[in-house]
C-alpha positions in Angstrom: 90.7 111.5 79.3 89.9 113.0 82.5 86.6 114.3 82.8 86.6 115.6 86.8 89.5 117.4 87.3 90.6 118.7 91.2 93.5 119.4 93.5 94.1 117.0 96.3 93.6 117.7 99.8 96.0 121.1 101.2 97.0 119.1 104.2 98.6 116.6 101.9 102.8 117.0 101.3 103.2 117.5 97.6 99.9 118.6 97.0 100.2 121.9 95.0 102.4 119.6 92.4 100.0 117.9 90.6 102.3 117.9 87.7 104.5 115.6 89.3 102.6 113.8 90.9 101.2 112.7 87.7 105.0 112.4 86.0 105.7 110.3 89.0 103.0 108.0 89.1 103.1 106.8 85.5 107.2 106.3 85.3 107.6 102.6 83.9 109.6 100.0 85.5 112.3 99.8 82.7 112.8 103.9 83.9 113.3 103.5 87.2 116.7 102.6 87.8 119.5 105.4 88.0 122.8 106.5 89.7 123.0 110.4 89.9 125.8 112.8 90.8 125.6 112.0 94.7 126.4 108.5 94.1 123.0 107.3 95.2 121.4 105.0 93.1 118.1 102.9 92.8 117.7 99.1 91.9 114.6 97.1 91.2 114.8 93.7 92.5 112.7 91.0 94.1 112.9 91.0 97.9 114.9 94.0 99.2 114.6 93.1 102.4 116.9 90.1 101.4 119.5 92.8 100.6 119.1 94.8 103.6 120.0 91.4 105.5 122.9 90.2 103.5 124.2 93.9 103.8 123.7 94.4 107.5 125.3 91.2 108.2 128.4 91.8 106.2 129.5 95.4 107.6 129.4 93.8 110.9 130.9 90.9 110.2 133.5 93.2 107.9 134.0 95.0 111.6 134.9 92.1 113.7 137.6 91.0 110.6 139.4 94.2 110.5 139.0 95.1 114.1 137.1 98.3 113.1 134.1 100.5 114.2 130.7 100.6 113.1 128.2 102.7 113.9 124.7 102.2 112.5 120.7 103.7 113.0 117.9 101.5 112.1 114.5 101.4 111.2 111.7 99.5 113.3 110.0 97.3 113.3 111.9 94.4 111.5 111.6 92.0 114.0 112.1 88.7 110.8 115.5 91.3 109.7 116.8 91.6 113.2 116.3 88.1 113.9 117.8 86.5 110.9 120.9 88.9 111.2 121.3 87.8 114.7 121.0 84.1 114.4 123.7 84.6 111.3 126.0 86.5 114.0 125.5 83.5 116.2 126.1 80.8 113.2 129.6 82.1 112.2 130.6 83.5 115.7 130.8 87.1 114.7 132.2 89.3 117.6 130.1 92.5 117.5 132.5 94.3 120.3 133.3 97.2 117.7 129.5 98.0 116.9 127.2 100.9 117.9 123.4 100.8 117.0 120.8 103.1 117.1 117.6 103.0 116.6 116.2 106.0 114.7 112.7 106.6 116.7 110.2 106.0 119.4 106.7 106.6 120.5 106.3 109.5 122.9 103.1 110.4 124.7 100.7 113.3 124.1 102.6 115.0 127.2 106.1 114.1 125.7 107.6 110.7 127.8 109.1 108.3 125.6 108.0 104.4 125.8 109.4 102.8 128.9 111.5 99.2 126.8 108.9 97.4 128.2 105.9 99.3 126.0 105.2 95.6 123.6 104.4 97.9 120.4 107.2 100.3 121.2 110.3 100.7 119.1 113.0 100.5 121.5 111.3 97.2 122.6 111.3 95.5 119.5 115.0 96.8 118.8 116.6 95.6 121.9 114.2 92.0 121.8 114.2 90.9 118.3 118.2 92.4 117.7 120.3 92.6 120.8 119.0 89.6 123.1 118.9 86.9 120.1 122.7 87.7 119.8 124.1 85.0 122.0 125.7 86.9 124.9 129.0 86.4 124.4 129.2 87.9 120.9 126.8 91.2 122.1 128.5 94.4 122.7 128.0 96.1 125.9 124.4 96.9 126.0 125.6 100.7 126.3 126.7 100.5 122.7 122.7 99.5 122.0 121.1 102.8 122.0 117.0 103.8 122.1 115.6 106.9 123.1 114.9 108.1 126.4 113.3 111.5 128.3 117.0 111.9 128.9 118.8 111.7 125.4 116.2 113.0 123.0 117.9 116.0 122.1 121.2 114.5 122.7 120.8 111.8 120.0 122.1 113.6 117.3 125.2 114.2 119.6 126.3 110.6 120.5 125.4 109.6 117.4 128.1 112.2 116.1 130.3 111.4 119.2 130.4 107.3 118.8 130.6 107.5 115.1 133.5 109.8 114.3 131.4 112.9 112.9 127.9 110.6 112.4 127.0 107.2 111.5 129.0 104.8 108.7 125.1 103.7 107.5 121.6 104.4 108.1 119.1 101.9 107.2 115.4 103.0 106.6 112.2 102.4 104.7 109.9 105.8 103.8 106.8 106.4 105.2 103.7 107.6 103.6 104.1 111.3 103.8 107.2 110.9 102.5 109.4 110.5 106.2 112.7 108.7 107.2 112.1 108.1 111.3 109.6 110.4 112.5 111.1 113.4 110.1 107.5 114.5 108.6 107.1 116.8 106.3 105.0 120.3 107.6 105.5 119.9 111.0 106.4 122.6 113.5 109.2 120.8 115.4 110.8 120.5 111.8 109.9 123.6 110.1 113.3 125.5 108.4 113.6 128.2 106.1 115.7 126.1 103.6 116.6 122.8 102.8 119.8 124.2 104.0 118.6 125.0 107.1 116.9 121.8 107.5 119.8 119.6 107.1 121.3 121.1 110.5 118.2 119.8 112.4 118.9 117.0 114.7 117.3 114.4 117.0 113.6 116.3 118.3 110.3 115.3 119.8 107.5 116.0 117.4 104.0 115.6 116.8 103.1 112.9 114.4 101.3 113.9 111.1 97.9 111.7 110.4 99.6 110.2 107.3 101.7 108.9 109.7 99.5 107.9 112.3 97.3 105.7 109.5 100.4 104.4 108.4 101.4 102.7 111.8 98.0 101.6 112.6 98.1 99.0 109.7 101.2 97.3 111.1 101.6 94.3 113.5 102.4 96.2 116.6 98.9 98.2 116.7 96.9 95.6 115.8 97.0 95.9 112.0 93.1 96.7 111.8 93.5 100.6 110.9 93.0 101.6 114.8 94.8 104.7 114.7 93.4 105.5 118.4 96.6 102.8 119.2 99.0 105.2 117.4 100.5 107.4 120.1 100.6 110.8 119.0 104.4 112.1 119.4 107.6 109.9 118.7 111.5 110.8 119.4 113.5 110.6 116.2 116.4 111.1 114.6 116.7 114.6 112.4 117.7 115.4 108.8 121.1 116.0 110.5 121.7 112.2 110.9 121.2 111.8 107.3 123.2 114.1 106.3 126.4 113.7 108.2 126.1 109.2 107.6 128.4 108.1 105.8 126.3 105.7 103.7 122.8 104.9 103.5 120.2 101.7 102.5 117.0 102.2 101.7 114.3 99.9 101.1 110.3 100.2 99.4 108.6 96.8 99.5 105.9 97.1 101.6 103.3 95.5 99.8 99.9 93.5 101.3 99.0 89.6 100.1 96.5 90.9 97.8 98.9 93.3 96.0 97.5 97.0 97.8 100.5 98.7 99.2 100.7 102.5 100.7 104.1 102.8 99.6 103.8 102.9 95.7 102.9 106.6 95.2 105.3 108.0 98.1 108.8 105.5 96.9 108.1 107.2 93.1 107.8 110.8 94.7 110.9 110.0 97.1 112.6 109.0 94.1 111.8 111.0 91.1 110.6 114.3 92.4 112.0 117.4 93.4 114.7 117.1 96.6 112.8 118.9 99.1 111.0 119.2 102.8 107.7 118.2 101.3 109.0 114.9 101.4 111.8 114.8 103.6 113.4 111.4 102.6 114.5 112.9 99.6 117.2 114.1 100.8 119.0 111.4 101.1 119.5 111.7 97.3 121.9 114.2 97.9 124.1 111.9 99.7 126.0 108.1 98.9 123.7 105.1 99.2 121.4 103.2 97.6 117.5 102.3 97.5 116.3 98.9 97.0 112.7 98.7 95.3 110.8 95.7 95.2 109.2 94.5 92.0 106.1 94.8 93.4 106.2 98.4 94.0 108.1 98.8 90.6 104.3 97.6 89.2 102.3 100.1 86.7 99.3 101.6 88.7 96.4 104.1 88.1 92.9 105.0 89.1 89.5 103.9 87.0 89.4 107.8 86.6 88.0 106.1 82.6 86.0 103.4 84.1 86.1 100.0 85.6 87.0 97.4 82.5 86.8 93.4 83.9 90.7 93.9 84.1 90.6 95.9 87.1 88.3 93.7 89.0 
């Protein structure tokens, strides 16, 4: 029974669909695994992270046994996935000479420059310290196959991604935000704003203008501080664009960001991403449309709702 009805907030992505957001947010966890038509497909399991790790580790191991390419764009900040990948590189001597990786974003300043790689919190920084320089340097590939963004190659990206990786990449990792983004792709803004989700999937690498979602989101990790100071949130980023999604190969997703106490940001936006409509409202839905796969956590997989019928001593 719900006794005060309203319409969330107009600013928010998804907000004139209260339908589904309500469909969404009470799908049980014996519903939420699927393979569609696309060959994408979503799997509940403990750790994802694990996954992503075990995966990572054995396309590029996979490329030094065949002697073949890889080409790969990756979320940050995973400075305990990086690092564990690396120090398995370094274990069983894996030669990453045939290996290109990108990372899929950047902070940018309110005038436009990227973050220099020696910005602490920056993206770049994190990608080239926790990834590239734990590989021991004989099994590192030329640090020109270790791409970040720069003032120079923003609007390039897209290209050498394309150029390096035979028509795009052979994977893209990522995680979605909380409006709903892969990168810095955000739903609503003007740097991104198409017609049709035809339309949008042609729009490559861009600065843009972060949304607020997106600036609360990043003030609650590590890097800022974790203490919700979204004045440490620098207000553009480079990033990849829908584009890059589209033309990879393959793609691994995973939703398990969850705090010690059980809180997480992520378990209304990984149900949307997941179960409704394909669209620009949330634009990492669109990588349902395409090959890969989506690891959820059991802890975002947990039932959740609001005391919109009052608190019981269960909820406390």
């Amino acid at each position: 029974m719900r006794e005060f009805e309203f319409m969330p907030a107009k600013w928010l992505p998804c907000s004139d669909d209260v339908e589904m957001l309500e469909r969404v947010r009470n799908i049980k966890r014996e519903d939420m695994e699927y393979t569609n038509e696309n060959g994408y497909s979503v799997k509940v399991v403990i750790d994802p992270v694990q996954h992503l790790v075990v995966d990572l580790f054995h396309r590029i191991a996979e490329s030094d046994r065949n002697d073949t390419p890889l080409t790969i764009v990756c979320p940050n900040q995973w400075p305990g996935t990086y690092s564990a990948v690396a120090n398995m590189i370094n274990k069983y001597r894996i030669n990453c000479r045939n290996l290109n990786a990108f990372a899929m974003d950047e902070w940018a300043d309110e005038d436009g420059n990227v973050a220099p790689l020696t910005y602490g919190a920056g993206l770049g920084y994190s990608f080239m310290n926790h990834f590239y320089m734990n590989i021991d340097p004989d099994l590192r590939p030329p640090v020109e196959q270790w791409h970040v963004f720069t003032n120079d190659n923003i609007y390039d990206y897209s290209n050498i991604i394309e150029e390096v990786g035979g028509g795009g990449a052979d994977v893209v990792y990522s995680a979605t935000g909380w409006p709903g983004h892969t990168a810095f792709i955000d739903p609503r803004t003007e740097e991104f704003h198409a017609d049709s989700l035809e339309e949008f999937l042609k729009l490559g690498s861009r600065l843009v203008t972060e949304t607020p979602l997106t600036i609360c989101e990043n003030s609650l990790f590590s890097p800022m501080g974790a203490s919700g100071d979204v004045w440490a949130v620098p207000p553009k980023a480079a990033t990849i664009g829908p584009r890059d999604i589209a033309n990879a190969r393959d793609h691994f997703e995973v939703h398990s960001f969850v705090n010690p106490g059980g809180d997480s940001w992520q378990r209304m936006i990984s149900r949307i991403q997941l179960y409704g409509p394909i669209s620009m409202e949330c634009p990492a839905s669109i990588t349902r449309l395409f090959k890969g796969e989506c690891y959820v956590s059991e802890a975002i997989a947990k039932p959740f709702g609001s005391w919109t019928c009052g608190i019981k001593n269960a909820d406390l």
